[in-house]
PyMOL commands that place a pseudoatom at each C-alpha (Angstrom):
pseudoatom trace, name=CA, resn=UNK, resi=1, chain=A, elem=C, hetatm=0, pos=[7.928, 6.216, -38.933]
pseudoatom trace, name=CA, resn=UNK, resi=2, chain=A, elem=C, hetatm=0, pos=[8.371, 2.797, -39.666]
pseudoatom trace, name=CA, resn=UNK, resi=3, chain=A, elem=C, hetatm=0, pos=[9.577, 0.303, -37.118]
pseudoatom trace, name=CA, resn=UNK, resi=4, chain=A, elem=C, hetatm=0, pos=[13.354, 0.162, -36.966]
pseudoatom trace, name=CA, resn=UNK, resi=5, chain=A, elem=C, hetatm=0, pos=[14.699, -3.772, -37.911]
pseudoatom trace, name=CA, resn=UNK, resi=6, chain=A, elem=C, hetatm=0, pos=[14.997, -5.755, -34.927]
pseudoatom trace, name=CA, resn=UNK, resi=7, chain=A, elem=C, hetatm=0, pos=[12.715, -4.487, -32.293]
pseudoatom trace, name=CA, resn=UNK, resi=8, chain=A, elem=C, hetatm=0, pos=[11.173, -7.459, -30.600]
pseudoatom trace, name=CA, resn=UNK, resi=9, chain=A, elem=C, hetatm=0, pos=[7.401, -6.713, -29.950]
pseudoatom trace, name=CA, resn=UNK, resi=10, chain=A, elem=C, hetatm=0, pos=[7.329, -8.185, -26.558]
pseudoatom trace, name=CA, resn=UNK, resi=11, chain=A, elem=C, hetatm=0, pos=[6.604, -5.837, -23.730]
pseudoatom trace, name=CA, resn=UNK, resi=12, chain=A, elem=C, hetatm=0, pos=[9.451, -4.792, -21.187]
pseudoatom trace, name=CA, resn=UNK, resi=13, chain=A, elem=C, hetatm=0, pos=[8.663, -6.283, -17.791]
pseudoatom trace, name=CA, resn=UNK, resi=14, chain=A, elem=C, hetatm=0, pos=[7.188, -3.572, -15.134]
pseudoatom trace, name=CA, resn=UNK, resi=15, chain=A, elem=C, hetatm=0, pos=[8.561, -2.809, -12.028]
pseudoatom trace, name=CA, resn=UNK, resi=16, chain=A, elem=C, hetatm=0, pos=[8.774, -5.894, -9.794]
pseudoatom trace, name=CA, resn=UNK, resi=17, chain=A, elem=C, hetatm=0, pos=[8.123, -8.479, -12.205]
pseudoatom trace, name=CA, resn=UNK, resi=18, chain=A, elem=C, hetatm=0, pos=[10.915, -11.033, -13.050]
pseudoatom trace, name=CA, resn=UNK, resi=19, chain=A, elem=C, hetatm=0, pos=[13.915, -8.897, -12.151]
pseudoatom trace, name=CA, resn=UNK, resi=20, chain=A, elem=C, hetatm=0, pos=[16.905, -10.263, -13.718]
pseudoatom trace, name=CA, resn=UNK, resi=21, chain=A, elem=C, hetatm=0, pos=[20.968, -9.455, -13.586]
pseudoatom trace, name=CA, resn=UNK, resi=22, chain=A, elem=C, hetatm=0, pos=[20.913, -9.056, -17.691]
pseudoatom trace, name=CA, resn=UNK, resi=23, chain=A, elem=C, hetatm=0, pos=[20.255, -5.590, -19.127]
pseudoatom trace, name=CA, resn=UNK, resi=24, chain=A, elem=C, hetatm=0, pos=[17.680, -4.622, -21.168]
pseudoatom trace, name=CA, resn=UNK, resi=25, chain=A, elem=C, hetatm=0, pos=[18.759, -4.970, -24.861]
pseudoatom trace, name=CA, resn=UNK, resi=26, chain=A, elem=C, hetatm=0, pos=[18.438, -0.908, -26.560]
pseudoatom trace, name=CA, resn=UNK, resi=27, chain=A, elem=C, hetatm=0, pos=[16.359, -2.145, -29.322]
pseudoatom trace, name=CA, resn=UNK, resi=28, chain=A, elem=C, hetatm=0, pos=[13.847, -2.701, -26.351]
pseudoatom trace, name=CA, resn=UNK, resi=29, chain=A, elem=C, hetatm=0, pos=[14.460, 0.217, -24.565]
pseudoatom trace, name=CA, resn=UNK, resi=30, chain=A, elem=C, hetatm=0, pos=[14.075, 2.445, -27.870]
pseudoatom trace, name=CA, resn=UNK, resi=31, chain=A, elem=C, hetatm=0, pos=[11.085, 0.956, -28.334]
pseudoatom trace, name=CA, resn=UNK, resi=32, chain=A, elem=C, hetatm=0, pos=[9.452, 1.505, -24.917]
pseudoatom trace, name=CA, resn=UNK, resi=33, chain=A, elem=C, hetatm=0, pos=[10.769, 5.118, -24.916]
pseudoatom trace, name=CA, resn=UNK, resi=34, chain=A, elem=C, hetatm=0, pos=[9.705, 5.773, -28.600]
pseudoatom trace, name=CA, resn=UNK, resi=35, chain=A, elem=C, hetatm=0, pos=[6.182, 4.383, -27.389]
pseudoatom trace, name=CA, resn=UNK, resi=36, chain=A, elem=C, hetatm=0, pos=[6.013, 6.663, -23.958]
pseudoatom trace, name=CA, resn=UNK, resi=37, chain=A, elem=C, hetatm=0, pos=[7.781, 9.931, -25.931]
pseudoatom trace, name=CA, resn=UNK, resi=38, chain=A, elem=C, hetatm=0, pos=[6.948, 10.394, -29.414]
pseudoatom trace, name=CA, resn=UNK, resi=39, chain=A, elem=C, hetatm=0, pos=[3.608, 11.574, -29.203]
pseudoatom trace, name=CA, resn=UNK, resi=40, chain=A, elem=C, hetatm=0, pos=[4.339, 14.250, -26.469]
pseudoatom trace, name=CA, resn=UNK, resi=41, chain=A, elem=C, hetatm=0, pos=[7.837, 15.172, -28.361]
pseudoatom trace, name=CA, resn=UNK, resi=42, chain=A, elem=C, hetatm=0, pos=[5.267, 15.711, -31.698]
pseudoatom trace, name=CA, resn=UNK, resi=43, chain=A, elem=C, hetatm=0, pos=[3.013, 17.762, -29.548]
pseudoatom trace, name=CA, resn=UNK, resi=44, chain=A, elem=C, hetatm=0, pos=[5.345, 20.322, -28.562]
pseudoatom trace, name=CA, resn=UNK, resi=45, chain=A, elem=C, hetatm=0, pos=[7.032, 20.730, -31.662]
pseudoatom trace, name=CA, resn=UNK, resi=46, chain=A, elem=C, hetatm=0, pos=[3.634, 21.277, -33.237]
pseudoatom trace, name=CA, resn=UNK, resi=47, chain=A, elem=C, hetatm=0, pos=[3.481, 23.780, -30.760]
pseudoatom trace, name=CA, resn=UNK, resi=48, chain=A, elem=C, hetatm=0, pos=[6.325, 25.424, -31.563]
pseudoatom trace, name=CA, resn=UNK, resi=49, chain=A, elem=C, hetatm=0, pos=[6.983, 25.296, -35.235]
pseudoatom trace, name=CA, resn=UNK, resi=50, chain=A, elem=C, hetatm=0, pos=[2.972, 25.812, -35.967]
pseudoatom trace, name=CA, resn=UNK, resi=51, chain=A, elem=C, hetatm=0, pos=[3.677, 23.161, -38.357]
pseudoatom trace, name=CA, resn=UNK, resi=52, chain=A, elem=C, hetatm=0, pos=[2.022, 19.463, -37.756]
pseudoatom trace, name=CA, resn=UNK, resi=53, chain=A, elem=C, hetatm=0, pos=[4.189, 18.303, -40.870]
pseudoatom trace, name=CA, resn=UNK, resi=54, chain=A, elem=C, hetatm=0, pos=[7.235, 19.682, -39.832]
pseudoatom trace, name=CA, resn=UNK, resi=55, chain=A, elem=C, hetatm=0, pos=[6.707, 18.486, -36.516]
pseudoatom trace, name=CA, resn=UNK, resi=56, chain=A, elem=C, hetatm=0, pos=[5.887, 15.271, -37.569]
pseudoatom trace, name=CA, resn=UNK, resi=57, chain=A, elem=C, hetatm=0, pos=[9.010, 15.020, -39.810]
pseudoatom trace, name=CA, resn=UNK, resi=58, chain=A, elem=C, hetatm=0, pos=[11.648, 16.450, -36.893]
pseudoatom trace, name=CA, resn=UNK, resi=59, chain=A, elem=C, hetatm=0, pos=[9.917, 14.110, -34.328]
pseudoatom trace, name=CA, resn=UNK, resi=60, chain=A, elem=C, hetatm=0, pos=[10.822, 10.815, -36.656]
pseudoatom trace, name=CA, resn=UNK, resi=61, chain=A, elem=C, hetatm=0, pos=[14.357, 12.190, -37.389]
pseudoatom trace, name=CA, resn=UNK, resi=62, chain=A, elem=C, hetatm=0, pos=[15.205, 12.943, -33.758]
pseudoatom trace, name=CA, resn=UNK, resi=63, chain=A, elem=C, hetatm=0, pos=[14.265, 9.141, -32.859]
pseudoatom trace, name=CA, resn=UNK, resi=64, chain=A, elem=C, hetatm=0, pos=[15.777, 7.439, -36.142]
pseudoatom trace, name=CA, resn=UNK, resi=65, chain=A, elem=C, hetatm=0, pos=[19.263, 9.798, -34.973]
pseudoatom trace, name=CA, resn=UNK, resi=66, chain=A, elem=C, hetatm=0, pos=[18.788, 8.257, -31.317]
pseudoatom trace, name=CA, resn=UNK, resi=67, chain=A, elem=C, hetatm=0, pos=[18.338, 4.807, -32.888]
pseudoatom trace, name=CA, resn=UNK, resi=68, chain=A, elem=C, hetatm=0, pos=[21.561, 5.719, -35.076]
pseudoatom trace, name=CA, resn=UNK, resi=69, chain=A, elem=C, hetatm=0, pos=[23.526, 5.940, -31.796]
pseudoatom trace, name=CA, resn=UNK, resi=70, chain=A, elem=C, hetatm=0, pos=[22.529, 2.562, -30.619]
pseudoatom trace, name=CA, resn=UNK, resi=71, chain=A, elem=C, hetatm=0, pos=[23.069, 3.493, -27.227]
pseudoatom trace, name=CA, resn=UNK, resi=72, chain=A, elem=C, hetatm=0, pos=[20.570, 5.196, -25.224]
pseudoatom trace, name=CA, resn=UNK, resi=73, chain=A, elem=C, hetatm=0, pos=[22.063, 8.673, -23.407]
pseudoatom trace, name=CA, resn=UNK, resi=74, chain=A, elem=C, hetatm=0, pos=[21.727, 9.382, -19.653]
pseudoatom trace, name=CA, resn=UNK, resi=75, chain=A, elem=C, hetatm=0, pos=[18.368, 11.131, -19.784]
pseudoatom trace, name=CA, resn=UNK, resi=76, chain=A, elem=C, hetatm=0, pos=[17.306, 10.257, -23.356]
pseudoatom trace, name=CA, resn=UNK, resi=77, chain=A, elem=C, hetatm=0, pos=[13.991, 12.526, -22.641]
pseudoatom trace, name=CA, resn=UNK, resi=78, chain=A, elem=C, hetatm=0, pos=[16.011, 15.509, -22.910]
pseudoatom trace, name=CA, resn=UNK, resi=79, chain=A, elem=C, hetatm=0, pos=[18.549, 14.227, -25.703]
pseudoatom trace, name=CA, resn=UNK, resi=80, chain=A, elem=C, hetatm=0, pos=[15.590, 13.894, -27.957]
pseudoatom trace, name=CA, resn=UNK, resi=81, chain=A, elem=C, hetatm=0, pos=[14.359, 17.404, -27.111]
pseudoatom trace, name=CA, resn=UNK, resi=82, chain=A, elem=C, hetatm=0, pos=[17.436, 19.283, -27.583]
pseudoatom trace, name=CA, resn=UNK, resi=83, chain=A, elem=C, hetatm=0, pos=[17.710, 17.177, -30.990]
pseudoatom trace, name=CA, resn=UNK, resi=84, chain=A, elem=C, hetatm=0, pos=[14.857, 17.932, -32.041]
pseudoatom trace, name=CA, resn=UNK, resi=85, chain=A, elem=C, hetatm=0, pos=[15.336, 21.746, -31.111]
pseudoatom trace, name=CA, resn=UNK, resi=86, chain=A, elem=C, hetatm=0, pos=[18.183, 21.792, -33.315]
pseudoatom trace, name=CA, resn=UNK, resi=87, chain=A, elem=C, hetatm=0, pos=[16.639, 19.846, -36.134]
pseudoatom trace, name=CA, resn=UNK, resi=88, chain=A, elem=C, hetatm=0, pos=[14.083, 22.804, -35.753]
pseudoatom trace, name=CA, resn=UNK, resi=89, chain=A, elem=C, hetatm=0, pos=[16.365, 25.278, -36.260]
pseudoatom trace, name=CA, resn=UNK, resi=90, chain=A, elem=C, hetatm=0, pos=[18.066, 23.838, -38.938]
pseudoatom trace, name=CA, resn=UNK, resi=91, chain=A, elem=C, hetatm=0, pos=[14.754, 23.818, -40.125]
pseudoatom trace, name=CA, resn=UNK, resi=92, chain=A, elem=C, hetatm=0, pos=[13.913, 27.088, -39.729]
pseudoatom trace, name=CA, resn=UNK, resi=93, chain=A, elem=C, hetatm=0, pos=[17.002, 28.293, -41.440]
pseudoatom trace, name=CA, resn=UNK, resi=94, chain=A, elem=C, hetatm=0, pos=[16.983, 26.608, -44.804]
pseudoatom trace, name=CA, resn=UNK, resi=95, chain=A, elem=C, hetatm=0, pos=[12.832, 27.501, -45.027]
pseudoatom trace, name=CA, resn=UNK, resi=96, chain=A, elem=C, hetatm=0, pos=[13.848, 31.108, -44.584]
pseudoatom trace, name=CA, resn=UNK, resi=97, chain=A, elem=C, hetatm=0, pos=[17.050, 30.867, -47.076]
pseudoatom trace, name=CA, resn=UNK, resi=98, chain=A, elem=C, hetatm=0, pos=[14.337, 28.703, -49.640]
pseudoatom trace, name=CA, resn=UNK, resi=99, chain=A, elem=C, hetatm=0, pos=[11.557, 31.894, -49.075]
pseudoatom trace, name=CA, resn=UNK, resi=100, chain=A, elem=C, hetatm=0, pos=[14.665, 34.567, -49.738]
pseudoatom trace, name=CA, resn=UNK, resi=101, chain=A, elem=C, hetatm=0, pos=[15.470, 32.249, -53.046]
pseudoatom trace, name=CA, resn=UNK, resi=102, chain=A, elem=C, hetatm=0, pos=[12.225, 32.204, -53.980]
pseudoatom trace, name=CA, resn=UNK, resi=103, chain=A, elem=C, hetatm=0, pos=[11.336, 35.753, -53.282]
pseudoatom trace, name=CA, resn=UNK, resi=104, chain=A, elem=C, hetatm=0, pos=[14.755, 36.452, -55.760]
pseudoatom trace, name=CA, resn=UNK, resi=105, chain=A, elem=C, hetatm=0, pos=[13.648, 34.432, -58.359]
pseudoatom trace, name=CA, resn=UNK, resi=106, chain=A, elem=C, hetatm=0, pos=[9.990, 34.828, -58.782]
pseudoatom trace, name=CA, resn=UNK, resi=107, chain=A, elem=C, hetatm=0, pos=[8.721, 32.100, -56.942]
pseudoatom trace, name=CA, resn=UNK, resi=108, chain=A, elem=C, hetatm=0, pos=[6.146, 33.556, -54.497]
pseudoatom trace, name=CA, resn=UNK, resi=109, chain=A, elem=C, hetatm=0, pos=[6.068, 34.484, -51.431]
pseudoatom trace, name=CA, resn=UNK, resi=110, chain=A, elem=C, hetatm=0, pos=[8.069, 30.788, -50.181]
pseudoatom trace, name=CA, resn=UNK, resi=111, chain=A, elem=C, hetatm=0, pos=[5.060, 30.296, -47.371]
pseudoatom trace, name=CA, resn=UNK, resi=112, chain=A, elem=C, hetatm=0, pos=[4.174, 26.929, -47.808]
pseudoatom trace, name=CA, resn=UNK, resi=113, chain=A, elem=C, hetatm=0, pos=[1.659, 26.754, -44.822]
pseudoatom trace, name=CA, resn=UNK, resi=114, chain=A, elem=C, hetatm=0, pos=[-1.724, 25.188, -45.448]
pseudoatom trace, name=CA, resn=UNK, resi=115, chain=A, elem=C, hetatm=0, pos=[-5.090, 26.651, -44.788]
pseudoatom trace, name=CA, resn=UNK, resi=116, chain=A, elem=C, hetatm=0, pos=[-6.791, 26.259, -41.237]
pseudoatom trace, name=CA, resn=UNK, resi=117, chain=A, elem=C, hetatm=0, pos=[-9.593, 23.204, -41.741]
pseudoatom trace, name=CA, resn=UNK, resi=118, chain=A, elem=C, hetatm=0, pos=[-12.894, 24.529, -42.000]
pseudoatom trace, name=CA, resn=UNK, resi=119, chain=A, elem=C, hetatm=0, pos=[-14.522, 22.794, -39.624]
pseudoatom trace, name=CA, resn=UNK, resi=120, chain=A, elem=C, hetatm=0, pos=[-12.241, 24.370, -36.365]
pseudoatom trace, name=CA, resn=UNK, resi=121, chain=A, elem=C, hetatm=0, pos=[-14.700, 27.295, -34.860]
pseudoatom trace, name=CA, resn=UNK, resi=122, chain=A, elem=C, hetatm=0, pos=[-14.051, 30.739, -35.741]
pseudoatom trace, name=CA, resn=UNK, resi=123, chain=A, elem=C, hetatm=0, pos=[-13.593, 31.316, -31.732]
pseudoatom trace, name=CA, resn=UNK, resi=124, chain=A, elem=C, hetatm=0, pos=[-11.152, 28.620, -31.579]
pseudoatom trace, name=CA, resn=UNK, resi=125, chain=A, elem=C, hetatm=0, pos=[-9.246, 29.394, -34.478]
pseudoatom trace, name=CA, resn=UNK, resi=126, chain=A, elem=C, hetatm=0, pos=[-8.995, 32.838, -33.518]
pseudoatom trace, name=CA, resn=UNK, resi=127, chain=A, elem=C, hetatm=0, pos=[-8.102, 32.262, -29.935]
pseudoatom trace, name=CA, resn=UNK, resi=128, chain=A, elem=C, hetatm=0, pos=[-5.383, 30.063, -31.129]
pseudoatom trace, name=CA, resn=UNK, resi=129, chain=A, elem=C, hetatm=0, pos=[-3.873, 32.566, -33.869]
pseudoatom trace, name=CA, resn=UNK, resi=130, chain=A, elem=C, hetatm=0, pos=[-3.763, 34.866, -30.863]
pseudoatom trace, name=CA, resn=UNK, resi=131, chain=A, elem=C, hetatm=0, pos=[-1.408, 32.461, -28.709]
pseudoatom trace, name=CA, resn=UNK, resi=132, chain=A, elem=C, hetatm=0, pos=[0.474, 31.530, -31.605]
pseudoatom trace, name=CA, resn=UNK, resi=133, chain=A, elem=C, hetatm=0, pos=[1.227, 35.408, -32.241]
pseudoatom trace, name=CA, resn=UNK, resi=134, chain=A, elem=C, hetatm=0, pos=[2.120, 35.790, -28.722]
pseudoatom trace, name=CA, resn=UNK, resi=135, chain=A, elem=C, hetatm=0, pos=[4.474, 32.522, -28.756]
pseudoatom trace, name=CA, resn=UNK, resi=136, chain=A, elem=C, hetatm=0, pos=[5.978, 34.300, -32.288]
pseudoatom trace, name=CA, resn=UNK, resi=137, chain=A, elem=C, hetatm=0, pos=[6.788, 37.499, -29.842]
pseudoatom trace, name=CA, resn=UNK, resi=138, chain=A, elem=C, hetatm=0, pos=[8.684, 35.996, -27.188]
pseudoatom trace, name=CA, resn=UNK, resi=139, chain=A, elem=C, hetatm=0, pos=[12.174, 34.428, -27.451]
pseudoatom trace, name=CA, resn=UNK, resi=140, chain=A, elem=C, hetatm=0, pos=[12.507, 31.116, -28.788]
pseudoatom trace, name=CA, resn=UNK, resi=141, chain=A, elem=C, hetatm=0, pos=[14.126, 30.048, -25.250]
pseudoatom trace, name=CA, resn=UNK, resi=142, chain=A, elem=C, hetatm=0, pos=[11.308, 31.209, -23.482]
pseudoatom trace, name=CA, resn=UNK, resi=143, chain=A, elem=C, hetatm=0, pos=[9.001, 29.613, -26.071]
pseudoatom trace, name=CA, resn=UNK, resi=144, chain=A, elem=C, hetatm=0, pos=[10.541, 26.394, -25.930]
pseudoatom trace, name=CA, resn=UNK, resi=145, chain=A, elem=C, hetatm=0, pos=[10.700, 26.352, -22.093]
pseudoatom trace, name=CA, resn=UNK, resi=146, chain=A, elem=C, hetatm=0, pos=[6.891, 27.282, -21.561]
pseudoatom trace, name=CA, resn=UNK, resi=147, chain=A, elem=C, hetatm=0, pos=[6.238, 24.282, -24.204]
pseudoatom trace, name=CA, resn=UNK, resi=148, chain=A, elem=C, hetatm=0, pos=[7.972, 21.946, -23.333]
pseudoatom trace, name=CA, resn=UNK, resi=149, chain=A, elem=C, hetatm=0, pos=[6.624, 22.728, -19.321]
pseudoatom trace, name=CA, resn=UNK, resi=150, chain=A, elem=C, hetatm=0, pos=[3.452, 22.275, -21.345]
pseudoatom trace, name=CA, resn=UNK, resi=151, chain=A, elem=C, hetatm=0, pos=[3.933, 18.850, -22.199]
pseudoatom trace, name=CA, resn=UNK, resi=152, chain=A, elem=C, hetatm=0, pos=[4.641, 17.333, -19.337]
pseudoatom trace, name=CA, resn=UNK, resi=153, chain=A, elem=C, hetatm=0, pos=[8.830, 17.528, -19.294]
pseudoatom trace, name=CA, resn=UNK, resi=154, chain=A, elem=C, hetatm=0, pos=[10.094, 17.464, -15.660]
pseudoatom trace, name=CA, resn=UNK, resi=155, chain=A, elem=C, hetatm=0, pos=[12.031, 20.431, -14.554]
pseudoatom trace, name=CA, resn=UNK, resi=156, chain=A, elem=C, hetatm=0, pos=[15.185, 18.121, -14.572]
pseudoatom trace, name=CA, resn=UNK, resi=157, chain=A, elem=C, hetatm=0, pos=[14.298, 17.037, -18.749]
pseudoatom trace, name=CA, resn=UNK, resi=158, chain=A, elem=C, hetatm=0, pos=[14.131, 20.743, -18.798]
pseudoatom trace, name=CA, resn=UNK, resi=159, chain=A, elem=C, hetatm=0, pos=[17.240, 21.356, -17.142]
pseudoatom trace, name=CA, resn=UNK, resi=160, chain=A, elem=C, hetatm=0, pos=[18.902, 18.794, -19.307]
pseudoatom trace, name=CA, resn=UNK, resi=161, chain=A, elem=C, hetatm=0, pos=[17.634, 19.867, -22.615]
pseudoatom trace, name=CA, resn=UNK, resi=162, chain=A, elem=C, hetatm=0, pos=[18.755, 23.425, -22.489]
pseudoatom trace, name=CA, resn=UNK, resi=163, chain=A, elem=C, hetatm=0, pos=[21.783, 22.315, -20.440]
pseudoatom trace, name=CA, resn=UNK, resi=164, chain=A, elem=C, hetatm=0, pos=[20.973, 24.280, -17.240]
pseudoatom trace, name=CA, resn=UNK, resi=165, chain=A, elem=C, hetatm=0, pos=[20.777, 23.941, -13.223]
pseudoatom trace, name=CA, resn=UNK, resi=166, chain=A, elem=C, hetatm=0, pos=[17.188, 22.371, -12.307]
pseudoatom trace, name=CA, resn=UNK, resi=167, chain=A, elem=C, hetatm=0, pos=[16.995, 25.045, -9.692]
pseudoatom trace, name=CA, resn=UNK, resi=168, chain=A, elem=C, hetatm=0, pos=[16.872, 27.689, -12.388]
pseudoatom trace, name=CA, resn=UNK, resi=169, chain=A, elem=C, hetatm=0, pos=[13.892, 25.988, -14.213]
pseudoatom trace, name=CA, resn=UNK, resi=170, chain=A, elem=C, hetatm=0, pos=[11.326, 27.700, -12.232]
pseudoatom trace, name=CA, resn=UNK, resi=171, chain=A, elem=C, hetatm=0, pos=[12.582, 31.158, -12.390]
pseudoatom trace, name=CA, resn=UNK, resi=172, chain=A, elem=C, hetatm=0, pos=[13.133, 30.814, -16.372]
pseudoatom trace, name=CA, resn=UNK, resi=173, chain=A, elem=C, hetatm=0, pos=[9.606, 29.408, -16.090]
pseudoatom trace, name=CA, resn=UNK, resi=174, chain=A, elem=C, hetatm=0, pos=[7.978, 32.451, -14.436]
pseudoatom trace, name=CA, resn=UNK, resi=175, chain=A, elem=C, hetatm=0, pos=[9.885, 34.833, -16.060]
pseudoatom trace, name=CA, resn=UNK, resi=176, chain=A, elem=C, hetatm=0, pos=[8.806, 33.266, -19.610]
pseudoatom trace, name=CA, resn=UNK, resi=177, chain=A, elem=C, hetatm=0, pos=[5.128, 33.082, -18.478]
pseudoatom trace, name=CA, resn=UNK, resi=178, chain=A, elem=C, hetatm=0, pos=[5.620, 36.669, -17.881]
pseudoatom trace, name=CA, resn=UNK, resi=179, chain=A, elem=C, hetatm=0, pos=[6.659, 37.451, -21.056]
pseudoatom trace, name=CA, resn=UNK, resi=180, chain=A, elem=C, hetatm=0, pos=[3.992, 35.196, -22.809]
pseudoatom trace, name=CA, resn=UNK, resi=181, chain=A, elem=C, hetatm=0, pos=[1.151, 36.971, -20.877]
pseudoatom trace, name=CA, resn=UNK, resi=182, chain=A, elem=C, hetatm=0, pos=[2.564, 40.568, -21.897]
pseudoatom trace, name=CA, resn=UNK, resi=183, chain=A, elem=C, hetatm=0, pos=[2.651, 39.073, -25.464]
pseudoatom trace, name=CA, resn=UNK, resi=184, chain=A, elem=C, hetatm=0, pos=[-0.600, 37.735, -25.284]
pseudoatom trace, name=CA, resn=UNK, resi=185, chain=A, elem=C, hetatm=0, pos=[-2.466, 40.962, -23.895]
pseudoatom trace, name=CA, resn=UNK, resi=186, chain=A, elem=C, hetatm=0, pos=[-0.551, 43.377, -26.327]
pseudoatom trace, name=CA, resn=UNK, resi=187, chain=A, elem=C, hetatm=0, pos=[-1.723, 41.025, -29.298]
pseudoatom trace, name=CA, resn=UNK, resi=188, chain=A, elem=C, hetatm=0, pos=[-5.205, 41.155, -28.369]
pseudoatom trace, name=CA, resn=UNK, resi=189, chain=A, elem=C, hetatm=0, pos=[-5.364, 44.604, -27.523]
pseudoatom trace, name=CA, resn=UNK, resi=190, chain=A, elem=C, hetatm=0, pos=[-6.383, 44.313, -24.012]
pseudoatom trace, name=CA, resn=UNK, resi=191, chain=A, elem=C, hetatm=0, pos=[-5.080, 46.377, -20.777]
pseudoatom trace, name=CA, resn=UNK, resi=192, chain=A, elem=C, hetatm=0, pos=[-3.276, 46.095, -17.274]
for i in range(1, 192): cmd.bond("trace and resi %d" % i, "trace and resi %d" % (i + 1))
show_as sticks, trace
zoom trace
């Protein structure tokens, strides 16, 4: 993503250093929040679409639409996420309407996903077809919850995103782990 005009490349001042009455411009604070954010808002959506691309792609858009706003929102981790959820979605819907035209009219099958690299190990590549299968068999919520857990979010980011009481975090939490490890152990064939 290239650098939105008017970002000044100077660093915000950390806690405690020259405090001062004026507020920090939002050019500033998008910057400092792109620069914290992006990389873990990339990493779950690669996690959840199975797509780095498509990851990629939704994790630019949901900061250029933040940008867009000019104004940052009251817990702008959790604006991004839900965003991007919905950018995901969106996503999701038009591949699946493109695979259906496609399928109509001769096109192929409408997967565009590449092939894994060669040089990931066979045990590796196989584990991780195994969780991705499992994350595939659960619900999206409880896919997106364990993921974003995953990365890092706070149970309040969580809360936020999905538009929920932080107090119910942890129960959604267990209960998707649950559902994940049932998943998991039906996918690979093993037993209670």
């Amino acid at each position: 993503m290239s650098k939105p005009p008017g970002i000044d490349p100077k660093p915000l001042p950390r806690e405690g250093e020259a405090e001062t009455a004026q507020p920090v411009p939002f050019e500033r604070e998008f910057e400092l929040l792109f620069r914290e954010r992006f990389a873990q808002l990339y990493r779950y959506l690669d996690r959840l679409s199975g797509d780095s691309g498509i990851a990629d792609d939704i994790a630019q858009e949901s900061f250029v639409r933040l940008y867009e706003r000019g104004a940052m929102p009251v817990n702008p981790s959790a604006w991004l996420v839900a965003v991007a959820n919905n950018l995901l979605r969106d996503e999701r819907r038009n591949r699946r309407r493109r695979g259906r035209l496609l399928t109509l009219h001769g096109g192929g099958e409408g997967s565009d996903r590449s092939a894994p690299s060669p040089e990931g190990g066979v045990l590796e590549a196989e584990r991780a077809a195994e969780v991705r299968r499992a994350l595939d068999a659960i619900s999206e919520r409880d896919r997106q919850l364990l993921l974003l857990r995953h990365e890092g979010y706070s149970y309040r980011e969580v809360a936020d995103a999905f538009g929920i009481a932080p107090s119910s975090v942890g129960t959604l939490l267990v209960r998707a782990t649950a559902a994940f490890t049932r998943a998991f152990k039906e996918g690979s064939g093993a037993s209670d």
